[in-house]
N, C-alpha and C positions, 0 to 999 in steps of 0.2 A: 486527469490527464491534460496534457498539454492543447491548447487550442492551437488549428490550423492559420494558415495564413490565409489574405484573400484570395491569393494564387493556389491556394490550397496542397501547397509545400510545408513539410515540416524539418526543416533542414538542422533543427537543435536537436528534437526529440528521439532522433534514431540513436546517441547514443545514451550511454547509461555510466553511473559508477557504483561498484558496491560499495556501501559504508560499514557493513553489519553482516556477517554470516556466524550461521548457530551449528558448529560441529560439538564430534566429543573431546574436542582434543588430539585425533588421531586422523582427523579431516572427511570424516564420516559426519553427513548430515543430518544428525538428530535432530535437533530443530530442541525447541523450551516448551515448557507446558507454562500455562497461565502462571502458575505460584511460584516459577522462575523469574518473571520479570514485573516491576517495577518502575511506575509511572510518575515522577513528580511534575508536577503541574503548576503552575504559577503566573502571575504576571512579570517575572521577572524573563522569562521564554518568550513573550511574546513579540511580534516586528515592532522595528523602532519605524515610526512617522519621517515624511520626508515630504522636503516641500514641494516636492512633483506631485504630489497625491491628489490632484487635482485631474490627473492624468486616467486615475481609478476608474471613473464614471464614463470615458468616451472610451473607455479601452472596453466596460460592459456592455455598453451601448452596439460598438463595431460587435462584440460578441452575440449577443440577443440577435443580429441582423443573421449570420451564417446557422446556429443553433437556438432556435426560439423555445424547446423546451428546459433551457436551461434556468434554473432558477439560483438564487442565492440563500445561502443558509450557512449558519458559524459550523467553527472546522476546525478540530485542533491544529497548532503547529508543532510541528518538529525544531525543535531549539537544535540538537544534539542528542546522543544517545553515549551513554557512558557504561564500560566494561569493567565494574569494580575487580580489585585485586589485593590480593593478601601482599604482606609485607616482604615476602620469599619473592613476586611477582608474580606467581599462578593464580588464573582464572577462579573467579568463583565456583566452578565447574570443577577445578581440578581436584588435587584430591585431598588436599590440606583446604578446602573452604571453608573463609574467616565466617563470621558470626555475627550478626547486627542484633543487638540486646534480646541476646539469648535463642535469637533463630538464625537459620540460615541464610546469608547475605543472598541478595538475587544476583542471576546470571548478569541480567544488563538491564540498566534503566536508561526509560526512553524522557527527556525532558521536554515536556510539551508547556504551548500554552496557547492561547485562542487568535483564530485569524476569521475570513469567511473567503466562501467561495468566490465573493464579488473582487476582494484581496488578489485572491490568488488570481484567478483574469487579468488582472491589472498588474500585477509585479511579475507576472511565470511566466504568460504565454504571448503567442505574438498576436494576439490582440492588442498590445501594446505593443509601440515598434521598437525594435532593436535600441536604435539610440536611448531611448528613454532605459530600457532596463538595463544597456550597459552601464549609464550614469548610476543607477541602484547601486549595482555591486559595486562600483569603483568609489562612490561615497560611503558605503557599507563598511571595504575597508578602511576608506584612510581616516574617516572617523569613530569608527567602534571596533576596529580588528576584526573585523568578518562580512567578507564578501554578501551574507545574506541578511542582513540584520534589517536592512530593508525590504525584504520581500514576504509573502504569504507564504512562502513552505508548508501548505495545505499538506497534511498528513493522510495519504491515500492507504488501502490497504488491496492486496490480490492473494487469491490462492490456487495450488497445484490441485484441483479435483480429482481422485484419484477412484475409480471405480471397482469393484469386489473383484471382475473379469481381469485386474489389467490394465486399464487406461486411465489415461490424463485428457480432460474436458478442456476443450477449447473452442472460444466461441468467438466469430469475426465480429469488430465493431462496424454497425450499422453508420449512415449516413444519419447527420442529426444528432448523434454525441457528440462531445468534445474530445477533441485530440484522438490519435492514432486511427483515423476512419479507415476501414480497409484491413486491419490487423487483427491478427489473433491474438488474445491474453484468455488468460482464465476470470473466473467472476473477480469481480473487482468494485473498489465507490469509496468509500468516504464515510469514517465514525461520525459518530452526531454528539457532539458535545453535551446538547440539552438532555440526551437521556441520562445522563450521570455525573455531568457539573451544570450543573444551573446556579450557581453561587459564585460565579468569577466574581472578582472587586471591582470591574466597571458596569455590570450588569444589576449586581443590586452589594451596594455599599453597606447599604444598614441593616442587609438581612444576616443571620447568625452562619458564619460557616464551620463546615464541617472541619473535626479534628485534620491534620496531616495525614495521617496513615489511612484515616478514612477516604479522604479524595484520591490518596493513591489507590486505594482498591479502587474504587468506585472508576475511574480511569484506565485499569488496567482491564477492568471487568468488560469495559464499551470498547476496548481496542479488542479483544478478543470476541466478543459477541457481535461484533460488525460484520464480521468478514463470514461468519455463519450465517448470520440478514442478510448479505449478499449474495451466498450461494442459491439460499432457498427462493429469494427474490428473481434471481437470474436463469436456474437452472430448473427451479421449479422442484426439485426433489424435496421432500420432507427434514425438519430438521432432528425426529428421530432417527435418520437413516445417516447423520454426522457425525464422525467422530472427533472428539475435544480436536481443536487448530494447534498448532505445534509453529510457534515462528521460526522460520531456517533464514529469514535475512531481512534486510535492508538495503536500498540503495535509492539513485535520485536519477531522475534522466537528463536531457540533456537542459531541461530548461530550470534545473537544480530544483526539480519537486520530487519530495519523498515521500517513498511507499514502504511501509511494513509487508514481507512476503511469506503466507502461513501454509502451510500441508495440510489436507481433509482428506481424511478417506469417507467415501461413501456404501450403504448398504448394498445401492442397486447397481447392473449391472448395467454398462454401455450401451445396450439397446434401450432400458428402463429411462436412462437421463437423456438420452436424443431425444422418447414418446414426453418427459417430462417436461421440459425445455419449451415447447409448443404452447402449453398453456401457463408457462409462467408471468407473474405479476410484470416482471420488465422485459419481455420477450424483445419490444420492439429497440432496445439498444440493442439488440445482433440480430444479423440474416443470416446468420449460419452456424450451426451446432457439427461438431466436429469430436471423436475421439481417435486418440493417437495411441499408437501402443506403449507400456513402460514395463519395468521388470515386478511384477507382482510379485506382492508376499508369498509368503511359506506358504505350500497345503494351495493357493487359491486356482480358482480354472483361469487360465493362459490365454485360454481361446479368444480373442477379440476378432469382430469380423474385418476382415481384411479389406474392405472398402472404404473402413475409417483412416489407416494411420499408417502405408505404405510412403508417402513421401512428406507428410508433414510430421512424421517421427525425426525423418531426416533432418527436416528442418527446423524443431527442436531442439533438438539437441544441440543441432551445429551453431544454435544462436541465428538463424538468419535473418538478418535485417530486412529483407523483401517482406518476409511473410509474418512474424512477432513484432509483438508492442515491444520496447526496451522492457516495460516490467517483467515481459515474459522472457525473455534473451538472460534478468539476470537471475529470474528463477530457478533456468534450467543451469546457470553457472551454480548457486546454490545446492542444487540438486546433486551435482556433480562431485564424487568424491576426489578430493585432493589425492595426486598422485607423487 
């Protein structure tokens, strides 16, 4: 997330844009399962150098002063995300789905490739001042055709936790994170590169890498296995009690950082993940555990207690900017079936 200013305004971050939502076609939010989508990875994705980058280190610095637990650690970027398509023009999805040597083409590949958290500080958020990142993008394009070719686009991830009773987990960020303090999102953080490329070409040149298709698993497998390390880190529930993540979107907020947005349902019920929550690993990034009501599956109990989700249902849904992070404002667009 986006870091605060020293006024402790975030006058970019409130909004958002989707880039990416996962229907069936009929604007129903099914979301992909892992072996729909497809990661190429490269250093051809990665930010192009700029001669402000000098600017990177006082922007960390002002950072560490407001959030001292924050640390730096590599991060994939989000290059783009690309929606193959058959010859006719329909979707991978749709129902003539072309065939990539002799299997089924993926829904959408995500084109990543490496930045670090200390990156993104310094080209996203207003730890760096305005002027300096307006010059980013304004160099971005008129030298490489893209507004962000200069920046970290730290690839974040968030999920809709979804509870057996009924509800959507939402938890406020504590004072001491980065960005959105005060908001609700769902768990949420950031893949780790090193569990499943550790062989980029500037990290070790001489060591053997792995086939293509291999880094693309291996890539798709840590964007999908993050965001279940984050729930159980966050929320504290078990990760037997997860069902496989389902991506239903994409989008950036307003300081053009993207987030992958995935669907979890969980075993326990809404009381079980408030008691869980308490003793979890990162408890201290939120002071407050919250379930809100949603439309529960077939067959499930309904019953949520009525102290969690009487007005921040409301404010769910409605996207309210007071009370949600942008991730979660475009989660619940996500969520939303097209009408």
């Amino acid at each position: 997330m986006a870091a605060r200013s020293a006024s402790g305004a975030e006058p970019e971050v409130s909004g958002y844009t989707l880039i990416f939502r996962a229907d069936d076609g009929a604007g129903v939010p099914s979301g992909l399962g892992e072996a729909e989508v497809e990661g190429d990875f490269g250093e051809q994705h990665d930010r192009v150098p700029h001669v402000s980058d000098d600017g990177i280190e006082e922007a960390w610095r002002r950072q560490l002063l407001s959030a001292p637990r924050t640390w730096d650690a590599p991060k994939f970027r989000l290059a783009n995300i690309l929606v193959p398509s058959t010859a006719d023009g329909t979707t991978a999805r749709g129902e003539r789905a072309c065939r990539r040597n002799g299997r089924a083409a993926p829904a959408v590949v995500l084109r990543v490739g490496s930045t670090s958290y200390k990156e993104h500080v310094g080209t996203c958020t207003s730890s760096r001042d305005a002027a300096a990142r307006r010059a980013l993008r304004e160099d971005g394009l008129a030298m490489h055709g893209s507004a962000s070719a200069h920046l970290s686009d730290a690839l974040g991830v968030e999920a809709t936790l979804e509870t057996c009773d009924g509800g959507l987990v939402l938890l406020r960020r504590a004072a001491g994170v980065v960005g959105s303090v005060g908001k609700f999102n769902g768990p949420s953080g950031h893949p780790e590169p090193e569990r499943s490329v550790s062989l980029h070409p500037r990290a070790a040149e001489r060591a053997p890498r792995p086939r293509r298709s291999e880094t693309s698993r291996l890539v798709r497998e840590e964007l999908f296995a993050s965001i279940a390390r984050e729930i159980v880190e966050e929320t504290g529930v078990p990760s037997a009690s997860l069902s496989p993540p389902r991506l239903v979107g994409a989008m950036r907020d307003g300081f053009g950082k993207p987030d992958l947005l995935f669907r979890v349902a969980t075993a326990f019920t809404s009381r079980q993940v408030v008691a869980a929550a308490r003793r979890a690993r990162d408890a201290w990034e939120s002071d407050a555990v919250v379930v809100v009501s949603a439309t529960p599956p077939e067959g499930a109990d309904a019953r949520v207690d009525a102290r969690f989700h009487e007005r921040l249902t409301r404010l769910f849904w409605a996207r309210c900017p007071d009370a949600m992070a942008a991730t979660t404002r475009a989660m619940a667009e996500c969520l939303s079936p097209k009408t």
